[in-house]
Residue frames as qw, qx, qy, qz and C-alpha x, y, z in Angstrom:
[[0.510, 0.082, -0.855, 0.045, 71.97, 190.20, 186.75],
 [0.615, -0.556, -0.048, -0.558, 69.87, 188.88, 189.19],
 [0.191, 0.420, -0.841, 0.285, 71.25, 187.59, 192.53],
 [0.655, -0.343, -0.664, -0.109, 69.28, 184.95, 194.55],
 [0.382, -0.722, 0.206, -0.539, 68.86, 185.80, 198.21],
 [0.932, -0.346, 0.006, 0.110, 70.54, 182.54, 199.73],
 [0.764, 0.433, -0.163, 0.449, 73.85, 183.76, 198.04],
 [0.557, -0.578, -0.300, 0.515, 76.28, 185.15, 200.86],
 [0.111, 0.961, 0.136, -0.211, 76.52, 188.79, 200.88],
 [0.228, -0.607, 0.604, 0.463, 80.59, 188.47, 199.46],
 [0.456, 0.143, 0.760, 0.440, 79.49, 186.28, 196.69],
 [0.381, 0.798, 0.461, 0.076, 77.40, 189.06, 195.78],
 [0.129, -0.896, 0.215, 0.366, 79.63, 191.79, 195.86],
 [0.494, -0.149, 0.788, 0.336, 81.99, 188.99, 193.72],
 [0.518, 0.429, 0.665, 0.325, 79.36, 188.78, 190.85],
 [0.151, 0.895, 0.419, -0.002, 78.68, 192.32, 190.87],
 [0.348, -0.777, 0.338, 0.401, 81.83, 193.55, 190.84],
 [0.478, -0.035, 0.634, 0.607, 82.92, 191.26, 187.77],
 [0.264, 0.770, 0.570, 0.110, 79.66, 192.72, 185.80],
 [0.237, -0.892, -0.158, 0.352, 80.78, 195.80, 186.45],
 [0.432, -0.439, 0.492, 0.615, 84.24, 195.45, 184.99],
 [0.593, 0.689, -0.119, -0.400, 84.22, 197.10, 181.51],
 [0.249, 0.384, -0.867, -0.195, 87.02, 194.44, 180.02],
 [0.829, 0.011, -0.481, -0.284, 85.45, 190.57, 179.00],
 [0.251, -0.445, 0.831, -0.221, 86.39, 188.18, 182.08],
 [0.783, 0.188, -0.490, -0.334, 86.16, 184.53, 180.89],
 [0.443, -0.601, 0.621, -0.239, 86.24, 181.72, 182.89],
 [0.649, 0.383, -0.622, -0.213, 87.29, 178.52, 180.77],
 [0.905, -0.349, 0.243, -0.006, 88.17, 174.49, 182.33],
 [0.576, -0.572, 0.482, 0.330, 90.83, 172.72, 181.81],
 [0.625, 0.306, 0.627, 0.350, 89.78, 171.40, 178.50],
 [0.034, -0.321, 0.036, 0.946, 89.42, 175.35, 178.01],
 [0.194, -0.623, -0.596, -0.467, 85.23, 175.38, 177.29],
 [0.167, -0.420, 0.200, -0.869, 83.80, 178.58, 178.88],
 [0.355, -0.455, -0.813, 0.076, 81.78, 177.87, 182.28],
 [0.183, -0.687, -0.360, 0.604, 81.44, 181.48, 183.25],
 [0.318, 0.462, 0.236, 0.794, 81.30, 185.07, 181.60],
 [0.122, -0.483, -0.408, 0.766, 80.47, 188.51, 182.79],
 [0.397, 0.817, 0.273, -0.316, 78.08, 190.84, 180.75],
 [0.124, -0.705, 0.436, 0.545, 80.76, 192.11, 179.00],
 [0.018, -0.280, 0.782, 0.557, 81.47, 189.40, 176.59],
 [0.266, 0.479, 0.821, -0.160, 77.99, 189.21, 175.96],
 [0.267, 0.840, 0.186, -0.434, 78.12, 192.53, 174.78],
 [0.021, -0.366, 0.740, 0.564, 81.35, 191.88, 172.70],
 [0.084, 0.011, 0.890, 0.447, 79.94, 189.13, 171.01],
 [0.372, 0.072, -0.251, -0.891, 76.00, 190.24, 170.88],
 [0.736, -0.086, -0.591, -0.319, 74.80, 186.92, 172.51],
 [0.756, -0.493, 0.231, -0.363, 73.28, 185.72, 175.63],
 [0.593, -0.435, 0.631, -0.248, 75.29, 183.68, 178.32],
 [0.792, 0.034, 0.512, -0.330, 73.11, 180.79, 177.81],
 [0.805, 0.589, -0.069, -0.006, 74.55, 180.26, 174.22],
 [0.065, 0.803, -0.568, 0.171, 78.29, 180.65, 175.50],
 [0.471, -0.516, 0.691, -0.185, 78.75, 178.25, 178.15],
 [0.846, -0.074, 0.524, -0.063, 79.96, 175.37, 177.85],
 [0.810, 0.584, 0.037, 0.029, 81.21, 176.16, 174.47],
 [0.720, -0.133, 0.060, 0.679, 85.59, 175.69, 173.76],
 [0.117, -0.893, -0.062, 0.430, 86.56, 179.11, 173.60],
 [0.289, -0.260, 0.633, 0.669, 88.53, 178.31, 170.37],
 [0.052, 0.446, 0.887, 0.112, 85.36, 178.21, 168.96],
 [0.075, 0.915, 0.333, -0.216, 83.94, 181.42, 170.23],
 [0.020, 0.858, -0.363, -0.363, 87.15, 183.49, 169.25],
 [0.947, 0.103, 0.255, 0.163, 88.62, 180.72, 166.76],
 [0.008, -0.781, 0.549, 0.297, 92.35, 181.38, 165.31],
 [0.924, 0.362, 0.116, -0.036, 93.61, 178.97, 162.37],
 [0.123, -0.740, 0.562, 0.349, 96.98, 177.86, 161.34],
 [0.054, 0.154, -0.853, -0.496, 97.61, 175.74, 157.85],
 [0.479, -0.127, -0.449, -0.744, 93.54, 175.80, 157.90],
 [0.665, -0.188, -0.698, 0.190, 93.23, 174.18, 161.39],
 [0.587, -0.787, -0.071, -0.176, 91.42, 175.13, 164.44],
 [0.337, 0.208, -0.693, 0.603, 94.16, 175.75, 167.15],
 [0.415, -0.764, -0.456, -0.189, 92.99, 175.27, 170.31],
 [0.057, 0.938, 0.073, 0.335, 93.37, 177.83, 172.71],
 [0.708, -0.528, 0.270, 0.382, 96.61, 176.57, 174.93],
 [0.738, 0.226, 0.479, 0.418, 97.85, 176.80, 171.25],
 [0.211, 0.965, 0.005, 0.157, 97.26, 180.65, 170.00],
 [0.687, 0.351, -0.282, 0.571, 100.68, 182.17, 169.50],
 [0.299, 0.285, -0.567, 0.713, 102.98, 183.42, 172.29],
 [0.697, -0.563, -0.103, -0.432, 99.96, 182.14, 174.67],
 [0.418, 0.138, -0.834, 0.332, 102.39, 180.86, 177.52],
 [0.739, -0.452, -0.045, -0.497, 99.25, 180.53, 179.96],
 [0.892, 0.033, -0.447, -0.059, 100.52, 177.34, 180.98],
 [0.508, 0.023, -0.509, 0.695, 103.42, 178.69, 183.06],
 [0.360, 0.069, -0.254, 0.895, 101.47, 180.73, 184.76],
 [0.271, 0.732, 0.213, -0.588, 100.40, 183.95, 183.88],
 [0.531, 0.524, 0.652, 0.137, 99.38, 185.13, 180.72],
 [0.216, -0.420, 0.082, 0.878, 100.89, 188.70, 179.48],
 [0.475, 0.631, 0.236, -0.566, 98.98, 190.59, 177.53],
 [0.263, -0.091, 0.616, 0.737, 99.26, 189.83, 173.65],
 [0.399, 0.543, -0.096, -0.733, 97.00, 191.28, 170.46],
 [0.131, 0.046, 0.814, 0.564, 95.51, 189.06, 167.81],
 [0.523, 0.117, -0.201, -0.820, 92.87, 189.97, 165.23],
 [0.331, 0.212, 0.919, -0.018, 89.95, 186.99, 164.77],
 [0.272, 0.271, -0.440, -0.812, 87.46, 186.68, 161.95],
 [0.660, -0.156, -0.613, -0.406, 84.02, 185.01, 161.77],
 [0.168, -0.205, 0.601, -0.754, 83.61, 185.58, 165.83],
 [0.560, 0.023, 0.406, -0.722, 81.29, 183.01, 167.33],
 [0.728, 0.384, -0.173, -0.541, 80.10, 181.39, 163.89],
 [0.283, 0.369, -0.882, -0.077, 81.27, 178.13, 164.12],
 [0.135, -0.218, -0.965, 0.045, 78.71, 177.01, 166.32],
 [0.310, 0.558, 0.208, -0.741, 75.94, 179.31, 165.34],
 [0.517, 0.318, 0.657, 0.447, 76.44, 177.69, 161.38],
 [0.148, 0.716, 0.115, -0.673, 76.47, 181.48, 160.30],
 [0.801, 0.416, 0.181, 0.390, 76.90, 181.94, 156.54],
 [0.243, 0.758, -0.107, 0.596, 78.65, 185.44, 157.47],
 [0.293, -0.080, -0.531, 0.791, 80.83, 186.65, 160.21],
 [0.272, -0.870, -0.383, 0.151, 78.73, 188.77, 162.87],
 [0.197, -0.915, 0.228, 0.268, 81.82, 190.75, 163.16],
 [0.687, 0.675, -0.249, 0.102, 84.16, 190.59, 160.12],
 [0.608, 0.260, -0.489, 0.569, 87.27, 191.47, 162.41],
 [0.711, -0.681, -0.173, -0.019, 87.58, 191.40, 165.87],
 [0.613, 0.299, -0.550, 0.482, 90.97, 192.62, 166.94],
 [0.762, -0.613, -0.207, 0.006, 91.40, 191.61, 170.95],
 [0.351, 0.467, -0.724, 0.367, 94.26, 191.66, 173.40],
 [0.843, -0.470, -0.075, -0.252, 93.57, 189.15, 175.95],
 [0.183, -0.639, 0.539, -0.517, 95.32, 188.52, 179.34],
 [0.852, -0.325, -0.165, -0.375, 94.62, 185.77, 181.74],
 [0.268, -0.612, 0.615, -0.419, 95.80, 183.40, 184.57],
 [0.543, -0.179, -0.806, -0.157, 95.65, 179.39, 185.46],
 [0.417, -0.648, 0.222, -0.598, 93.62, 178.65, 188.26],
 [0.476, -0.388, 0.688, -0.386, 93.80, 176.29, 191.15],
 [0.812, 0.198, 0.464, -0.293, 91.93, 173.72, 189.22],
 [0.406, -0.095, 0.682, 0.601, 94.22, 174.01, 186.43],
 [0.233, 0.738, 0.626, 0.096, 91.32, 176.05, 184.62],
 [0.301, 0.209, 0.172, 0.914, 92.28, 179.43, 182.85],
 [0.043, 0.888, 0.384, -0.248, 90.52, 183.49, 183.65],
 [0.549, -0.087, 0.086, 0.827, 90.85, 185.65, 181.26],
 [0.031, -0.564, -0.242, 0.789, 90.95, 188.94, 180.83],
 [0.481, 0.225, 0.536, 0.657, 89.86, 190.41, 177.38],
 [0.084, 0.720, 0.068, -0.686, 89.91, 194.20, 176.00],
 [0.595, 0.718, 0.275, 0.234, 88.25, 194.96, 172.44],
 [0.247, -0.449, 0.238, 0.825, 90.46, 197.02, 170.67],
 [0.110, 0.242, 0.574, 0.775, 88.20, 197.33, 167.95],
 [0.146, 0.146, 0.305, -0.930, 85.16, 200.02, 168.51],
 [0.537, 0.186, -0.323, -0.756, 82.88, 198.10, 166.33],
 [0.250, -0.193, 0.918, -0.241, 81.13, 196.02, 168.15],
 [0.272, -0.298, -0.739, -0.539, 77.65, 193.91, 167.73],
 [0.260, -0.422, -0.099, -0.863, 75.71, 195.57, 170.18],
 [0.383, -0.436, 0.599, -0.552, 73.74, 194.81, 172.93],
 [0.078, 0.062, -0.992, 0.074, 72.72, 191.40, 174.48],
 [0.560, -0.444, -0.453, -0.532, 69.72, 189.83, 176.22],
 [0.259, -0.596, 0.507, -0.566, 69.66, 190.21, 179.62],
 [0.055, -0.231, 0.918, -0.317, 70.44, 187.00, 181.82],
 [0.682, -0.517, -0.159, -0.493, 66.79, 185.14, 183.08],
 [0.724, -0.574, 0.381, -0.045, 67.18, 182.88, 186.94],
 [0.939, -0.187, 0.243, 0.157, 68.71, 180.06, 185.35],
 [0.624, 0.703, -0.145, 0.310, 71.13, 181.34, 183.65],
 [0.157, -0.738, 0.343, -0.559, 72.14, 183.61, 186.47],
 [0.934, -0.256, 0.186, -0.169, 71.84, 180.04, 188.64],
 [0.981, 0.058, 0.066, 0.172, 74.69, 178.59, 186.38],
 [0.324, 0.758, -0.228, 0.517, 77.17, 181.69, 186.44],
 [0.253, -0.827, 0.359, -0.350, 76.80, 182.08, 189.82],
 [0.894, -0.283, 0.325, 0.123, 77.84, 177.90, 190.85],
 [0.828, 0.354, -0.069, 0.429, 80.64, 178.03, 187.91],
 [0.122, 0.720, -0.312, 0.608, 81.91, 181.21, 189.36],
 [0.620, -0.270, -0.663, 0.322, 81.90, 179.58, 192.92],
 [0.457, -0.851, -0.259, 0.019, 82.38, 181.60, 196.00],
 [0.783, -0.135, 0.008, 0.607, 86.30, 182.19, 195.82],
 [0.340, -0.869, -0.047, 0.357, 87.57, 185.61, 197.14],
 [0.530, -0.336, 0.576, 0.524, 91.07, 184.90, 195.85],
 [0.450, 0.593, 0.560, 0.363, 89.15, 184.63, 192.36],
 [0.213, 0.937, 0.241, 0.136, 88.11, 188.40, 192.42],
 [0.398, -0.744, 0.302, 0.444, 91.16, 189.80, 193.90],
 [0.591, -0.251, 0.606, 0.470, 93.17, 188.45, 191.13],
 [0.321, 0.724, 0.589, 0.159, 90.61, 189.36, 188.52],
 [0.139, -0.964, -0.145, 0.173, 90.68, 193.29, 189.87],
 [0.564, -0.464, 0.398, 0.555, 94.64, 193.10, 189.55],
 [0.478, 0.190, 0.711, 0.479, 94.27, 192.15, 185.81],
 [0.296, 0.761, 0.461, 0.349, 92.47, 195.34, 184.50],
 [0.477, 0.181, -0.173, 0.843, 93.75, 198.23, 183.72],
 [0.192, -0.804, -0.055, -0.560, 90.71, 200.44, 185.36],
 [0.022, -0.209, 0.613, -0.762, 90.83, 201.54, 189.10],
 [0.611, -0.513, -0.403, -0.449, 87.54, 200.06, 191.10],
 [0.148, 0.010, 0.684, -0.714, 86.47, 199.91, 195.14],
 [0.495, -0.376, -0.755, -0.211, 83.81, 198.22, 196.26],
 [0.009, -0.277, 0.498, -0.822, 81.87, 199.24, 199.35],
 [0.062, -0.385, -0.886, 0.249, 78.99, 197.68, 201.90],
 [0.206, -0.839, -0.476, -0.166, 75.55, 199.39, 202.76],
 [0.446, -0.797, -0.117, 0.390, 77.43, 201.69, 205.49],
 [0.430, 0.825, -0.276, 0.242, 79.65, 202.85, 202.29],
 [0.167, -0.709, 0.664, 0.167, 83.05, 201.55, 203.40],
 [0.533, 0.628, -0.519, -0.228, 84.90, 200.28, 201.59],
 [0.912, -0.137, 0.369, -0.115, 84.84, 196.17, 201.36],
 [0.784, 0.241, 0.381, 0.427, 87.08, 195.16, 197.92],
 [0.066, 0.903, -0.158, -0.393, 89.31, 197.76, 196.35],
 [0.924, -0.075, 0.163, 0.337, 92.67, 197.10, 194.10],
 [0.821, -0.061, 0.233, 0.517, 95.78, 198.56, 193.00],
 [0.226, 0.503, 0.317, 0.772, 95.12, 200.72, 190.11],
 [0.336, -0.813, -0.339, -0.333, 92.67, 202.57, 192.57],
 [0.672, -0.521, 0.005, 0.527, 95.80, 203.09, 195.48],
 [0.646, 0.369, 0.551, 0.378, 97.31, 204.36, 192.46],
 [0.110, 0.627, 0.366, 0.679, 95.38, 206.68, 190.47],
 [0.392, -0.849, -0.235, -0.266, 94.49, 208.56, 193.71],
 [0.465, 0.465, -0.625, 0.421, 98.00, 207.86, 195.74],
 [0.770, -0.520, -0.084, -0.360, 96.33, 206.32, 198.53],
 [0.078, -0.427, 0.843, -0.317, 99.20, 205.12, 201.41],
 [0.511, -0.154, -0.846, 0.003, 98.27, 201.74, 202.91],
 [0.059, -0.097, -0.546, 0.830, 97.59, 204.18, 205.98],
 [0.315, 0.289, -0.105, -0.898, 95.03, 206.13, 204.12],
 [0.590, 0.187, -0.502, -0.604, 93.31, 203.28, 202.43],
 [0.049, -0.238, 0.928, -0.282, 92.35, 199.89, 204.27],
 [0.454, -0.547, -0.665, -0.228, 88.39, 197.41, 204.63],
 [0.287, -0.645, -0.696, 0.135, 86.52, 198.95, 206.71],
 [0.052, -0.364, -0.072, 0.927, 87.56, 203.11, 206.46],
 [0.432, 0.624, 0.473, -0.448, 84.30, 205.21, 205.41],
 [0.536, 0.527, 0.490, 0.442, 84.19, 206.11, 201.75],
 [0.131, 0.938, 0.209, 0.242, 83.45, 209.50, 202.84],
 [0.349, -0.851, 0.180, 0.349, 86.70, 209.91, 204.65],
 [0.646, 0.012, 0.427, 0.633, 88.45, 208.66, 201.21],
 [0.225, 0.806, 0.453, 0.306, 86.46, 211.30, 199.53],
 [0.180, -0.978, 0.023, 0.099, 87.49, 214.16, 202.10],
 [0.715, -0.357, 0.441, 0.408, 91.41, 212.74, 201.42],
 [0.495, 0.330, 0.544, 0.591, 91.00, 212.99, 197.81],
 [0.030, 0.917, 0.377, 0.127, 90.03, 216.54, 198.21],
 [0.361, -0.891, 0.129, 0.245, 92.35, 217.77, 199.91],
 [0.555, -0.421, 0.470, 0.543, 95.36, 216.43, 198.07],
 [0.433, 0.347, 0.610, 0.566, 93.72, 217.11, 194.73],
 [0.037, -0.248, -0.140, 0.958, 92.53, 220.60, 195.27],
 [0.073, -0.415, -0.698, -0.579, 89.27, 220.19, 194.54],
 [0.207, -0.352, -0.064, -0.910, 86.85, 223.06, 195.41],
 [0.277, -0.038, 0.547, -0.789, 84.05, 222.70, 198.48],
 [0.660, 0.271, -0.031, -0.700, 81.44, 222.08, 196.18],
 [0.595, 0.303, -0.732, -0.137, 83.06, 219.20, 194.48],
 [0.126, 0.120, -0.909, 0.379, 83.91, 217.46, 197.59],
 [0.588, 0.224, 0.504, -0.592, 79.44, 218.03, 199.31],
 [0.621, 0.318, -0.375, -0.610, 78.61, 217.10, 195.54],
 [0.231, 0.354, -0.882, 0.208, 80.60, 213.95, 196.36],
 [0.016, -0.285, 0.731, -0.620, 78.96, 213.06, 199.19],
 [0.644, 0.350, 0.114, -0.670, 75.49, 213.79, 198.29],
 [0.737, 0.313, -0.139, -0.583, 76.12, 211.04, 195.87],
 [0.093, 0.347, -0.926, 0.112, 77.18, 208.26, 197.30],
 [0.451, 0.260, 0.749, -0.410, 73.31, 207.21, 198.24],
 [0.518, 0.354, -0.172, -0.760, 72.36, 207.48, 194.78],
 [0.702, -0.026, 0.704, -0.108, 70.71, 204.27, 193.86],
 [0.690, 0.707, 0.042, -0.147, 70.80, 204.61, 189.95],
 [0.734, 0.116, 0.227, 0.630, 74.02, 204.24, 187.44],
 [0.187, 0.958, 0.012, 0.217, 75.90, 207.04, 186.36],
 [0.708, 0.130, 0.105, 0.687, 79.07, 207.88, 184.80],
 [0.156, 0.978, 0.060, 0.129, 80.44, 211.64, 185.28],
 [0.755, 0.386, -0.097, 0.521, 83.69, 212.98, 184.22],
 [0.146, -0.984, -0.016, -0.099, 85.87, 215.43, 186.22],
 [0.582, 0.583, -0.412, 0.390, 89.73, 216.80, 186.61],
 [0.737, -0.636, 0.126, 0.193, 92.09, 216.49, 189.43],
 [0.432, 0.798, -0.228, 0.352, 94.97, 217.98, 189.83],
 [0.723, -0.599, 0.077, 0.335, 98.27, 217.22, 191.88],
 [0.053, 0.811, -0.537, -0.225, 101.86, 219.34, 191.40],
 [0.486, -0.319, 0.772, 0.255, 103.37, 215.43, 190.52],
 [0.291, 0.435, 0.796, 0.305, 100.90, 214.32, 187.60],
 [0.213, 0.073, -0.067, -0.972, 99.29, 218.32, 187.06],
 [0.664, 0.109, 0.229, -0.704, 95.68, 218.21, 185.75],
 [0.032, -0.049, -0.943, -0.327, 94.53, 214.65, 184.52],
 [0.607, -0.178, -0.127, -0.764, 90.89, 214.13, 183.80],
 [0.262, 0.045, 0.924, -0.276, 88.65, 211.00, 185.36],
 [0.652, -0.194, -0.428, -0.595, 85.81, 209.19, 183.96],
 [0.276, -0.044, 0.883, -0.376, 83.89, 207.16, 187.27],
 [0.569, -0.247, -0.582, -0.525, 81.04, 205.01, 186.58],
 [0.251, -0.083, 0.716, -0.646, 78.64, 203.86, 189.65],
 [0.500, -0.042, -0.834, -0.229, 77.01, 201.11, 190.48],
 [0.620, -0.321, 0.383, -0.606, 74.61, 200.73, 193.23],
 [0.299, 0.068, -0.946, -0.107, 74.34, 197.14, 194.35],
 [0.492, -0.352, -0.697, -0.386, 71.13, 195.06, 195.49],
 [0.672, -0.448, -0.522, 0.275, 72.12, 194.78, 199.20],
 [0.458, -0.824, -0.199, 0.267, 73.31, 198.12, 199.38],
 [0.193, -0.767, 0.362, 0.494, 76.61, 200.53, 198.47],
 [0.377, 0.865, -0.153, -0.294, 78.31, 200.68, 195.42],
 [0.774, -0.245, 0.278, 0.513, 81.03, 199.52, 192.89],
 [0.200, 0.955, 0.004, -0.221, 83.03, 201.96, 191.17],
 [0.767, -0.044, 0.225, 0.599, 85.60, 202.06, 188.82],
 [0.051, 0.864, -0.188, -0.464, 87.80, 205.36, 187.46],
 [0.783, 0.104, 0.263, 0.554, 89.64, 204.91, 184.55],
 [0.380, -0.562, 0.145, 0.721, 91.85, 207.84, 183.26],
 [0.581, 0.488, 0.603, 0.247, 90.89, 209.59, 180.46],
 [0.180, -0.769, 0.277, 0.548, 93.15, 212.65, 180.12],
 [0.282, -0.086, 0.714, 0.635, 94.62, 211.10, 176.59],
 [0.188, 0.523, 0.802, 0.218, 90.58, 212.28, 175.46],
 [0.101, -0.847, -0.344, 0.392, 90.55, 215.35, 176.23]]
């Protein structure tokens, strides 16, 4: 996604951070039609942005009851309304194709569990993880204007990403040009057991790195290997164990992102149940 060079250096870190996030984040109005997305559900559903927005989101994921569109305040045990939005699981069928006039689903069955939150405006973000492994493949990549109408629906709101980051289940950290560490959340305190001492905006990356050595016994090499690749300007996902006496040996998968203006976003997700 291209970012625009008037955009303030936190709204980039904001768009590039949701892009990043391997679960669908959806941002919907009140009338619940989509006015944002992140790559992601571009890749779920196998179709550019520019065909999404603006469309009712009952529509893109559509669910039917006595042969009647529900709309989406309506899917079962959705209590969005109070609230928050707990995770729940439903299967959908003929993804998208209602306003595309397919004669055939794109994706027979789709089976989701989507999350999500109301916002200030009374306008809904959610979260959504495929649970099915068969997707439709990749997208087309953004052009300006598109990227023009993500970034004004997605506004400038801090509070937005925080709340976002909460809602998935990886670990991510975000981090300026000077590598420290600008946006972090939860899962990432977490998966590493980072004190509020030990973790805070503005500590180097490389002194979380020397931290996470030590308490995971990880070998000399591991820890320069580290280090050495925190300027790498390319993607790239690499897998590797850690071990503490409380949780023994669990594996990690990170993925890295370099961003436009500088450092990195990174998420870890746990992936010991693959091994």
């Amino acid at each position: 996604m291209k970012i625009d060079a008037p955009l303030t250096q936190e709204t980039q870190h904001i768009l590039l951070s949701l892009a990043a996030i391997a679960e669908a984040v959806v941002c919907l109005d009140s009338q619940g039609n989509l006015i944002w997305c992140n790559s992601a559900l571009e890749k779920l559903l196998g179709l550019n942005a520019a065909l999404l927005l603006g469309q009712p989101f009952s529509h893109l994921f559509p669910l039917y009851q006595h042969q009647f569109l529900l709309p989406f305040h309506q899917y079962p045990h959705c209590l969005i309304q109070s609230g928050t939005y707990s995770p729940q699981q439903y299967e959908f069928s003929g993804v998208a194709d209602r306003f595309l006039n397919r004669d055939r689903p794109l994706t027979p069955h789709l089976n989701l569990e989507i999350s999500g939150f109301l916002t200030q405006e009374q306008g809904f973000i959610l979260i959504i993880r495929p649970l099915t492994t068969d997707l439709p493949g990749n997208h087309p990549l953004l052009d300006d204007g598109e990227t023009a109408i993500a970034q004004r629906n997605l506004g400038k709101s801090q509070q937005l990403l925080n709340t976002v980051m909460e809602h998935i289940d990886q670990a991510m950290v975000v981090t300026d040009q000077d590598f420290r560490v600008v946006l972090f959340n939860q899962q990432f305190k977490t998966l590493f057991n980072f004190s509020d001492e030990d973790l805070f905006i503005g500590i180097a990356f490389e002194d979380l790195l020397r931290l996470w050595a030590n308490r995971f016994q990880q070998p000399p090499e591991m820890l320069e290997k580290a280090i050495r690749e925190l300027s790498i300007t390319e993607s790239f996902v690499f897998q590797h164990p850690q071990f503490s006496p409380t949780t023994g040996q669990r594996w990690i998968e990170l993925s890295h992102n370099p961003l436009p203006t500088g450092g990195f976003v990174r998420t870890f997700t746990d992936i010991s149940d693959r091994k």
